[in-house]
Backbone as a chain_set.jsonl record, in Angstrom:
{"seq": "XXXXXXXXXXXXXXXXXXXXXXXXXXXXXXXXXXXXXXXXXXXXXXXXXXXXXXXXXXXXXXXXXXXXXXXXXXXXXXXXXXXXXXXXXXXXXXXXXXXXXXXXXXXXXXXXXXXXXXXX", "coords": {"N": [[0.818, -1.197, 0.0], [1.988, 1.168, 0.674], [3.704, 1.49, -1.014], [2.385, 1.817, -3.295], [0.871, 4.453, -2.674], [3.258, 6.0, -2.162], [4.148, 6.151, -4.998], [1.538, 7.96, -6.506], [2.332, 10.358, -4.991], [4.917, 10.953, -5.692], [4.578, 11.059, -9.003], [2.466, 12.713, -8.449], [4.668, 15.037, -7.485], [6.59, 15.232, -9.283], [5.608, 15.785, -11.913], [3.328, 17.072, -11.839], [2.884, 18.976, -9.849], [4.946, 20.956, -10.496], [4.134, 22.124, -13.288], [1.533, 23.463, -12.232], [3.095, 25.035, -10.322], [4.653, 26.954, -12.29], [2.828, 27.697, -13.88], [1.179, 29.422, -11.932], [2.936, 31.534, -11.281], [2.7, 34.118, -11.794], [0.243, 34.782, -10.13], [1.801, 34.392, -7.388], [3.74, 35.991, -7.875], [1.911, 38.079, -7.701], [0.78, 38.084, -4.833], [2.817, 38.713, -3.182], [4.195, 41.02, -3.984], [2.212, 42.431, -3.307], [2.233, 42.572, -0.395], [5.073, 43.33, -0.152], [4.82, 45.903, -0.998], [2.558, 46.913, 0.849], [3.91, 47.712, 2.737], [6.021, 49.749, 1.636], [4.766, 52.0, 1.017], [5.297, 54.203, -0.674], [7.224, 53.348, -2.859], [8.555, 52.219, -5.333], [8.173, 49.503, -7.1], [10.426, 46.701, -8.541], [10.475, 44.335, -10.524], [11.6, 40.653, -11.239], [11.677, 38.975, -14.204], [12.253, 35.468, -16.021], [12.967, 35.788, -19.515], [10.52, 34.501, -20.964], [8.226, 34.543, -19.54], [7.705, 37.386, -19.399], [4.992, 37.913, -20.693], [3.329, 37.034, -19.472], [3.129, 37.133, -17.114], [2.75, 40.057, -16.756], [0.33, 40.562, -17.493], [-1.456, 39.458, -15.483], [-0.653, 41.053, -13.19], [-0.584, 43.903, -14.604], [-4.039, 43.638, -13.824], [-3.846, 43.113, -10.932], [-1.917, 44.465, -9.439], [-1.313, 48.02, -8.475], [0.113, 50.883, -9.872], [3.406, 52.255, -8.84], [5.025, 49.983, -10.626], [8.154, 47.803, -11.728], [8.673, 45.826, -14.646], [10.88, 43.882, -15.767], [13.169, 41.694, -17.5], [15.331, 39.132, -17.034], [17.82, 36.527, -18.396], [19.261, 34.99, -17.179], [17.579, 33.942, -14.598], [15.768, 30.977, -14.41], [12.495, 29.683, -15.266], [10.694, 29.077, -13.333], [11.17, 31.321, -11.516], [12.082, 34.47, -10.002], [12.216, 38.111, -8.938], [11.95, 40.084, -6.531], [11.878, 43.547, -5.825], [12.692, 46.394, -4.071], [13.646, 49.197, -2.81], [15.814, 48.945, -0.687], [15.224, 45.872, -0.218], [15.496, 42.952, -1.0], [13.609, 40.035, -2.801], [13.682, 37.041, -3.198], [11.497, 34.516, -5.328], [11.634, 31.036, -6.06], [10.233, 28.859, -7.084], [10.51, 26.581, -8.193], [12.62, 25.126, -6.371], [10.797, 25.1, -4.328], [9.736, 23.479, -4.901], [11.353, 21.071, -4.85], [11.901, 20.656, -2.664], [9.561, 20.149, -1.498], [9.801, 17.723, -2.489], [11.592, 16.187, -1.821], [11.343, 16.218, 0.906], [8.775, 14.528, 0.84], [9.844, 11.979, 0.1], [11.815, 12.042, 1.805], [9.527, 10.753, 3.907], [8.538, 8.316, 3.243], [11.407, 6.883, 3.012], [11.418, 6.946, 5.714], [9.358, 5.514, 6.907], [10.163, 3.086, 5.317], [12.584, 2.506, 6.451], [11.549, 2.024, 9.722], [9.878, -0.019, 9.361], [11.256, -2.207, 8.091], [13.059, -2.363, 10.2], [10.931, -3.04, 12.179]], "CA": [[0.0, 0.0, 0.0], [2.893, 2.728, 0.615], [4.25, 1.626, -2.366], [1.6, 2.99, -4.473], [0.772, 5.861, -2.12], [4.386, 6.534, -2.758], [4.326, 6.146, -7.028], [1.127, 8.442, -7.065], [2.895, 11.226, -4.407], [6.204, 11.183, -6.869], [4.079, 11.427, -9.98], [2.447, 14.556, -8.637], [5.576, 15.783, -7.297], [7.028, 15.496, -10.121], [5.12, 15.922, -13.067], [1.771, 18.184, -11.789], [3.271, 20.309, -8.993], [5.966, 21.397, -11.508], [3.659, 22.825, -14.209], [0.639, 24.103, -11.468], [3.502, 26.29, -10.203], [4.84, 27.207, -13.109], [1.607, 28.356, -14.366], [0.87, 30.148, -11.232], [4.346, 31.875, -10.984], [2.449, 35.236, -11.616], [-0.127, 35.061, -8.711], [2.86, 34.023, -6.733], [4.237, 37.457, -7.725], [1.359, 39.563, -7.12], [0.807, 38.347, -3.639], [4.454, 38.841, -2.436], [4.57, 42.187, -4.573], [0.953, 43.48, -2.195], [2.725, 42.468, 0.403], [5.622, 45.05, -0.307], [3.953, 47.682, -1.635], [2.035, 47.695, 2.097], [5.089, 48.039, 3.548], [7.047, 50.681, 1.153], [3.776, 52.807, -0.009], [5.858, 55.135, -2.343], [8.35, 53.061, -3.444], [8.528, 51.647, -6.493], [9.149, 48.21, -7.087], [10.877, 46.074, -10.046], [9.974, 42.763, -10.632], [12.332, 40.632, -12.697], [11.581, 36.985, -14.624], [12.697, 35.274, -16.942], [11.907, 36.231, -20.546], [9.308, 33.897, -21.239], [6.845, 34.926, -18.383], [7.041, 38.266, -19.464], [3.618, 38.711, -20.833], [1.849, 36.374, -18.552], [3.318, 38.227, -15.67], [2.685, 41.347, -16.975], [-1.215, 40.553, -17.422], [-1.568, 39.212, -14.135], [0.548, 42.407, -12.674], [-1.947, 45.133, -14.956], [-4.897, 43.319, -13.235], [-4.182, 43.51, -9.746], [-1.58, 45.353, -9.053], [-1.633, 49.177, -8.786], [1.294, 51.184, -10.358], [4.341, 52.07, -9.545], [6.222, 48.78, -10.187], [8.42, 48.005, -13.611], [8.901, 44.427, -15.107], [12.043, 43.428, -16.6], [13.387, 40.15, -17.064], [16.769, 38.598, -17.28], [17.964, 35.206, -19.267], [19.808, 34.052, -16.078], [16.765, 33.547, -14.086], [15.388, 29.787, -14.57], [11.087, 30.025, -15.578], [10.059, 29.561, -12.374], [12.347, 32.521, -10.233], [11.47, 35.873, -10.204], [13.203, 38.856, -7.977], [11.702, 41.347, -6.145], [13.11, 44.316, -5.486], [12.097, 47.523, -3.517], [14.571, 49.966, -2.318], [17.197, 47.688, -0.015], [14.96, 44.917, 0.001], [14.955, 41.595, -2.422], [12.995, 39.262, -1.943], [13.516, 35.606, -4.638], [10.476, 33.333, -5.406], [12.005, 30.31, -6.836], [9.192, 27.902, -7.131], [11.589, 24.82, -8.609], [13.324, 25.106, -4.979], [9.643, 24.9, -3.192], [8.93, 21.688, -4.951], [11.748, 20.229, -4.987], [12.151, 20.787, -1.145], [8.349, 19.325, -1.125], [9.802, 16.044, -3.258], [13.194, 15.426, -0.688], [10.173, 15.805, 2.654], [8.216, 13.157, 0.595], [11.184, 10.543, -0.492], [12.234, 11.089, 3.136], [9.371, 10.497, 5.163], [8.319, 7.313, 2.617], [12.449, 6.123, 3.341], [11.732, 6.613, 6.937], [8.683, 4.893, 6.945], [10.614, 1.948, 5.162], [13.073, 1.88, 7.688], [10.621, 1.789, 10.237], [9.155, -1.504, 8.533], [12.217, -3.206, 7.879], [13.61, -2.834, 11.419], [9.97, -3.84, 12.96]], "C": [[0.865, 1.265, 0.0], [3.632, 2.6, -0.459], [3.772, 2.112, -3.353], [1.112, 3.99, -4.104], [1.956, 6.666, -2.904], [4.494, 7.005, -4.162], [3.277, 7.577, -7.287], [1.943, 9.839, -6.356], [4.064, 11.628, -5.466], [5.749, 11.68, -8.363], [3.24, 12.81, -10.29], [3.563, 15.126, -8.122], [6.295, 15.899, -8.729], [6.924, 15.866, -11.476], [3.849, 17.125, -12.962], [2.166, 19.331, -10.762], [4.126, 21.025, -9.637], [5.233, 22.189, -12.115], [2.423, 23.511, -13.396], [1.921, 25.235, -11.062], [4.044, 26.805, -11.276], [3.546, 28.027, -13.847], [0.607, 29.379, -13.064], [1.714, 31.342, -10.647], [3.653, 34.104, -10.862], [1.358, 35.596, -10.494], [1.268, 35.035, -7.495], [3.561, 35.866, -6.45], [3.601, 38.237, -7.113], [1.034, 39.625, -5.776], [2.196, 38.764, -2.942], [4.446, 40.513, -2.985], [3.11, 43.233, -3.539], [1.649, 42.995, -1.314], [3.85, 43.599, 0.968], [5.271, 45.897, -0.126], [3.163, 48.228, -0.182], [2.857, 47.844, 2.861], [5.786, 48.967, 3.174], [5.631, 51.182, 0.165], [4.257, 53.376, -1.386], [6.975, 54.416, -2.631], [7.888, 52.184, -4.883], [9.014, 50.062, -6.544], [9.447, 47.523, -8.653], [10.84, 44.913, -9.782], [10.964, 41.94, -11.835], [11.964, 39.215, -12.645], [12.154, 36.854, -16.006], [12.022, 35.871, -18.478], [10.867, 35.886, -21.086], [8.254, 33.846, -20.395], [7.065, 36.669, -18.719], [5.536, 39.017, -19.489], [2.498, 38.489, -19.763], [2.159, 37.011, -17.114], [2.6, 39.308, -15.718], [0.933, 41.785, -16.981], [-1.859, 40.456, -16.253], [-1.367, 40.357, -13.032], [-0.248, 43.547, -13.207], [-3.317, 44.612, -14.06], [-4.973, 43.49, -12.131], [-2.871, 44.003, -8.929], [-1.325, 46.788, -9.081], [-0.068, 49.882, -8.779], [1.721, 51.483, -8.946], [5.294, 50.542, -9.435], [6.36, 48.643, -11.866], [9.216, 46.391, -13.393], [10.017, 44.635, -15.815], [12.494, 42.165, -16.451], [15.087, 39.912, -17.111], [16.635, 37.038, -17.365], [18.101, 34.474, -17.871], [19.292, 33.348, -15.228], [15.923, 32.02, -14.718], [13.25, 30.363, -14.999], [10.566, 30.116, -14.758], [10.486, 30.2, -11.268], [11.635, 33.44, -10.847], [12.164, 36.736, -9.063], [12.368, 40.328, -7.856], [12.441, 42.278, -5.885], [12.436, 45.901, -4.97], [13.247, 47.867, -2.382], [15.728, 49.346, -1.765], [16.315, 46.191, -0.086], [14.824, 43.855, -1.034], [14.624, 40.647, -1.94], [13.153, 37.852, -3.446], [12.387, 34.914, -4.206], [11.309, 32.392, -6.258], [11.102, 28.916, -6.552], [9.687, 26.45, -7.586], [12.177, 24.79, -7.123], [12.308, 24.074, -4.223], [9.624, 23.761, -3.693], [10.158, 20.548, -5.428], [12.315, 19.381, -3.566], [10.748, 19.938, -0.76], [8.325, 17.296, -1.707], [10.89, 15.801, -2.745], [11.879, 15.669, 0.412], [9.354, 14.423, 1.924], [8.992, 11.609, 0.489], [11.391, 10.824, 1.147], [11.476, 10.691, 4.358], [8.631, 8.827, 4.66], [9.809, 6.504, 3.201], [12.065, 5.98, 5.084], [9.996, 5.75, 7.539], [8.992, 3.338, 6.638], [11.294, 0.892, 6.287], [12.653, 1.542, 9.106], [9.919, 0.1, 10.421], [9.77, -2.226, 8.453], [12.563, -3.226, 9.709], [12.536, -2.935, 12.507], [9.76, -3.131, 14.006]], "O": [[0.511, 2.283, -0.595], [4.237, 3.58, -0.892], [4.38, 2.735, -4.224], [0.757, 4.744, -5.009], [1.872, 7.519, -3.788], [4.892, 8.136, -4.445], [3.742, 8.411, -8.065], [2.286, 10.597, -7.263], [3.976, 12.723, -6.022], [6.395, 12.566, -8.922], [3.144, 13.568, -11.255], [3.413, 16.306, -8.437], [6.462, 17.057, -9.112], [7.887, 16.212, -12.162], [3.542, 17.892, -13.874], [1.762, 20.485, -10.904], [4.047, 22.168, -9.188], [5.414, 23.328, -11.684], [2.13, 24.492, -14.079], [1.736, 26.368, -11.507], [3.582, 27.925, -11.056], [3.755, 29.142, -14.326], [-0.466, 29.921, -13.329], [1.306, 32.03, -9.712], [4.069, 35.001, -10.129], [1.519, 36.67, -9.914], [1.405, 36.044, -6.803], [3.752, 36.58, -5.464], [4.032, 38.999, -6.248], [0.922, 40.729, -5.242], [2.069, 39.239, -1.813], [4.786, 41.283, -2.087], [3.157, 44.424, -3.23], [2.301, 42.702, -2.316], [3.774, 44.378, 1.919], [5.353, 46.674, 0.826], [3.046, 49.424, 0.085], [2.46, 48.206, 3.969], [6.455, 49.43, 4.097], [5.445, 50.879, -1.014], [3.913, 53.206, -2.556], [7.956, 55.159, -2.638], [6.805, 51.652, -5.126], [10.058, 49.603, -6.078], [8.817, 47.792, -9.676], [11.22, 44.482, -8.694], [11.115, 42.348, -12.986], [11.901, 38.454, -11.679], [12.436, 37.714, -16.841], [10.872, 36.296, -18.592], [10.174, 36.701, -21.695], [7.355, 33.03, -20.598], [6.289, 37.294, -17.996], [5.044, 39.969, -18.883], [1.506, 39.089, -19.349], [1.345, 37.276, -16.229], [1.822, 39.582, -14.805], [0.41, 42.845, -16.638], [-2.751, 41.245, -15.941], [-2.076, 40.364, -12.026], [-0.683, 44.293, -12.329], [-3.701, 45.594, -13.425], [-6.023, 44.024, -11.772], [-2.9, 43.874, -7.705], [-0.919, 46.945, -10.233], [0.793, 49.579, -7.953], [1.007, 51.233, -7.975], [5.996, 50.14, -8.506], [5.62, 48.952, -12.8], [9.947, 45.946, -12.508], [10.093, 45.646, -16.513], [12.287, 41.521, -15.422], [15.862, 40.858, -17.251], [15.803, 36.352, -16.771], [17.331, 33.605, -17.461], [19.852, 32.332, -14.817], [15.391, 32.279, -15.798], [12.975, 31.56, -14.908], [9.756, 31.043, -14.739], [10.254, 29.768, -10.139], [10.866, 33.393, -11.807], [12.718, 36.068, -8.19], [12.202, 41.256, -8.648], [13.64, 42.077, -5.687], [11.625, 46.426, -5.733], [13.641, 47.174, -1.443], [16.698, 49.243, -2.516], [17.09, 45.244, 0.042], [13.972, 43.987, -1.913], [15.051, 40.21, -0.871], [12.63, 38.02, -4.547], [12.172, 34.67, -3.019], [11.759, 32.921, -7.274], [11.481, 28.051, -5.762], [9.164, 25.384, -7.258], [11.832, 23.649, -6.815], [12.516, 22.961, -3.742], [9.477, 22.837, -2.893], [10.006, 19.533, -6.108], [12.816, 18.275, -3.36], [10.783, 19.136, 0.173], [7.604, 16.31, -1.554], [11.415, 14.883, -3.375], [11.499, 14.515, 0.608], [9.375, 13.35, 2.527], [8.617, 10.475, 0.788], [11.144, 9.853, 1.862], [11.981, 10.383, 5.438], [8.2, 8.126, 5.576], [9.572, 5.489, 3.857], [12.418, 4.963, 5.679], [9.814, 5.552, 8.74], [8.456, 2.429, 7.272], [11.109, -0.233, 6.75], [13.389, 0.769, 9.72], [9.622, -0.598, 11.391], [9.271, -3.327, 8.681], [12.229, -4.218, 10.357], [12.922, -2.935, 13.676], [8.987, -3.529, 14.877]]}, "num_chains": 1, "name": "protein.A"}
């Protein structure tokens, strides 16, 4: 039975939590970016992602957040990172991190469940 608990846990870790954040990478932003913004009223903030979330950021970002903040991206950033930035403060979302940190807690509480089982 934890063997196929296990298979379907790995299959969404690895295949459906991947592309759900990935495709949510711009909510992701705009809560962290209202979050700021109530903390540094007049400041401006810059938001940076990779180049291929430009637009879908940017739609997400006209919708509910209220100026001043300016999008730019950079190559170096992976698809699902992004970099806040407001006056001294930066803040990284790197959403490949979160789930890969959520797929080493699963593999190790399945191994420690094994060992558990084996040593009775």
């Amino acid at each position: 039975m934890n063997a196929s608990i296990e298979a379907v846990l790995k299959g969404v870790t690895d295949v459906v939590l991947p592309q759900v954040a990935r495709a949510s990478l711009g909510a992701h932003i705009a809560q962290r970016v209202q979050e700021i913004a109530t903390q540094r009223l007049d400041m401006a903030i810059e938001i940076v992602v990779a180049p291929e979330n430009e637009a879908a950021v940017r739609n997400v970002l006209q919708d509910e957040i209220p100026e001043p903040f300016r999008l730019v991206t950079d190559e170096l950033l992976a698809p699902a990172q992004a970099m806040l930035r407001a006056e001294n403060t930066e803040v990284e979302l790197n959403l490949d991190r979160a789930v890969a940190e959520i797929s080493a807690a699963i593999a190790a509480f399945f191994e420690t469940q094994s060992t558990e089982v084996n040593d009775g």
